[in-house]
C-alpha atoms as a printed R data frame, in Angstrom:
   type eleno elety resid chain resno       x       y      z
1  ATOM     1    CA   UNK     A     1   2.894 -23.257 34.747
2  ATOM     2    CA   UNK     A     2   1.574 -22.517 38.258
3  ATOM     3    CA   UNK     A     3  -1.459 -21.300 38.814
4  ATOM     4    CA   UNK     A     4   0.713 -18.202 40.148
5  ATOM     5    CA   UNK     A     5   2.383 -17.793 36.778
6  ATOM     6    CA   UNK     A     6  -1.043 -18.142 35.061
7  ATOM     7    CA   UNK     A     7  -1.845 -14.997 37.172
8  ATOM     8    CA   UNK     A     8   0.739 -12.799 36.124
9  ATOM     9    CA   UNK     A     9   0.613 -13.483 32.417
10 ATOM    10    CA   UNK     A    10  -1.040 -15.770 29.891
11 ATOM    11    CA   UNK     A    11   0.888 -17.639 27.198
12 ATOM    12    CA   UNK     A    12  -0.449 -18.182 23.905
13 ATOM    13    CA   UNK     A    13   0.293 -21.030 21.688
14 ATOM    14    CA   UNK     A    14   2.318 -22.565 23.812
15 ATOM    15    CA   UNK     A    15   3.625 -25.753 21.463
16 ATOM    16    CA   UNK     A    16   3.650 -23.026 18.274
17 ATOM    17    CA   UNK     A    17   7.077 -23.667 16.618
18 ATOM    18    CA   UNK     A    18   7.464 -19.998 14.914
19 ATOM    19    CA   UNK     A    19  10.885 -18.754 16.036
20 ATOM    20    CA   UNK     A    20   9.292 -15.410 17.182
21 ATOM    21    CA   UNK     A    21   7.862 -14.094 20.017
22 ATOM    22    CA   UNK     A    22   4.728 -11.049 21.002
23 ATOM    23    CA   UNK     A    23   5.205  -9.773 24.140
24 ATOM    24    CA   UNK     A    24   2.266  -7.266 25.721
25 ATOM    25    CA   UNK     A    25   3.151  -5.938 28.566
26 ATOM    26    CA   UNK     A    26  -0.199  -3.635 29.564
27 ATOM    27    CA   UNK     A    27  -2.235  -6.266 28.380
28 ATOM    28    CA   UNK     A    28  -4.536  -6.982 31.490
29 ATOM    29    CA   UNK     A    29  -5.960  -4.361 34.529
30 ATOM    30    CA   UNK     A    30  -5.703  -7.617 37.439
31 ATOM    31    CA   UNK     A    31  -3.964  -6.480 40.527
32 ATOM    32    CA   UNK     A    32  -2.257  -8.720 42.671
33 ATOM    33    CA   UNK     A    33  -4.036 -10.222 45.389
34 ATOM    34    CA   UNK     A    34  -1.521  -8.905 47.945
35 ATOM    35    CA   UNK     A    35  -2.389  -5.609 47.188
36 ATOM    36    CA   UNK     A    36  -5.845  -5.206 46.462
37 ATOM    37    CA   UNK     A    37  -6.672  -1.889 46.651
38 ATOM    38    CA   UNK     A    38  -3.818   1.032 44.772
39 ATOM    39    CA   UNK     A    39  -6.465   3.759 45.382
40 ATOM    40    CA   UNK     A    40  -7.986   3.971 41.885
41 ATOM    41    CA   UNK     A    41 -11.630   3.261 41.155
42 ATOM    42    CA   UNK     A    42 -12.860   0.415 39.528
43 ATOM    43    CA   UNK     A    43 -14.402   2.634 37.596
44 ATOM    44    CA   UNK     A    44 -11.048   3.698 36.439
45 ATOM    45    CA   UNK     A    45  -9.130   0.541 36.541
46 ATOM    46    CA   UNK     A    46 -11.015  -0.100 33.150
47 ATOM    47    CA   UNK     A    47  -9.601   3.059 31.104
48 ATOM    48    CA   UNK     A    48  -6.771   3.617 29.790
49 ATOM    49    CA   UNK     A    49  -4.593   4.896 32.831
50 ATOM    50    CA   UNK     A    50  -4.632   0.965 33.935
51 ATOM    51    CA   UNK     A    51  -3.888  -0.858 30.695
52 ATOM    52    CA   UNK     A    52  -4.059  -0.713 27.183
53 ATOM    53    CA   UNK     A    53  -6.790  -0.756 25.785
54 ATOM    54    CA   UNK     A    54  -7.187  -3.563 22.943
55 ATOM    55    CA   UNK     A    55  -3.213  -4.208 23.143
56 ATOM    56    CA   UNK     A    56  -4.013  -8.001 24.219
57 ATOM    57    CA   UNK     A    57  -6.891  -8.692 21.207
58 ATOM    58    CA   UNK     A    58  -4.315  -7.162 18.681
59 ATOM    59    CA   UNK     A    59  -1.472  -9.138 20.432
60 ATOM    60    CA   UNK     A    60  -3.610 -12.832 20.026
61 ATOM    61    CA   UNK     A    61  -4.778 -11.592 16.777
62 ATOM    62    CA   UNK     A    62  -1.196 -11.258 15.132
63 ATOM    63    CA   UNK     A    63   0.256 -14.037 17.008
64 ATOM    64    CA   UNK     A    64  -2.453 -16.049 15.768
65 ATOM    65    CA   UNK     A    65  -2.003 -14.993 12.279
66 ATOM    66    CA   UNK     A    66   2.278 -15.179 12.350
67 ATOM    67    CA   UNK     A    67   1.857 -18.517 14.221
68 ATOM    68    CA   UNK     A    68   4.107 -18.065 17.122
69 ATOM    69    CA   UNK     A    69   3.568 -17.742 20.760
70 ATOM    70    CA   UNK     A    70   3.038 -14.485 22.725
71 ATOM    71    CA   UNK     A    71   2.944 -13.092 26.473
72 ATOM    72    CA   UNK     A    72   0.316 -11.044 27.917
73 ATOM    73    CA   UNK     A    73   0.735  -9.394 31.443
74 ATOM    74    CA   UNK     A    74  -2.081  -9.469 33.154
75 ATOM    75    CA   UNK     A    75  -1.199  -7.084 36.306
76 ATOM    76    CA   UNK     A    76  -2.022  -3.034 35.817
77 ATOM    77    CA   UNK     A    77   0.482  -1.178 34.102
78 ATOM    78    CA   UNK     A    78  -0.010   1.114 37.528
79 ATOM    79    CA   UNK     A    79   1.162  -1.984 39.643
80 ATOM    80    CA   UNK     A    80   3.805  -3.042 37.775
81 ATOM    81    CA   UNK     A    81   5.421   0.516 36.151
């Protein structure tokens, strides 16, 4: 992984050998360095209009418990929506 892939999203359990996969796509509230300012607060870039809110704990959690690997965006759901 490049450090520009480990940007955009973070894999968990990489060498897990479940044959299932979690994918959490509002996971993270990062915006790409490119465009560093979309006009929202910062302030604001921590509620819910950015992300979703405790979608990437429940995401490790369960991928944790089932065993298998998951994907968690990191960018703002208003970047990449």
């Amino acid at each position: 992984m490049t450090a520009d892939e480990a940007a955009i999203y973070e894999l968990t359990a990489p060498n897990a050998t479940r044959a299932l996969l979690l994918v959490c796509d509002h996971a993270g509230c990062a915006v790409p360095p490119e465009q560093p300012d979309l006009g929202v607060s910062p302030q604001d870039m921590r509620r819910h209009i950015a992300y979703d809110l405790g979608a990437a704990a429940l995401t490790r959690s369960l991928a944790a418990h089932w065993g298998c690997r998951a994907i968690l965006g990191r960018y703002t759901r208003l970047w990449v929506d």
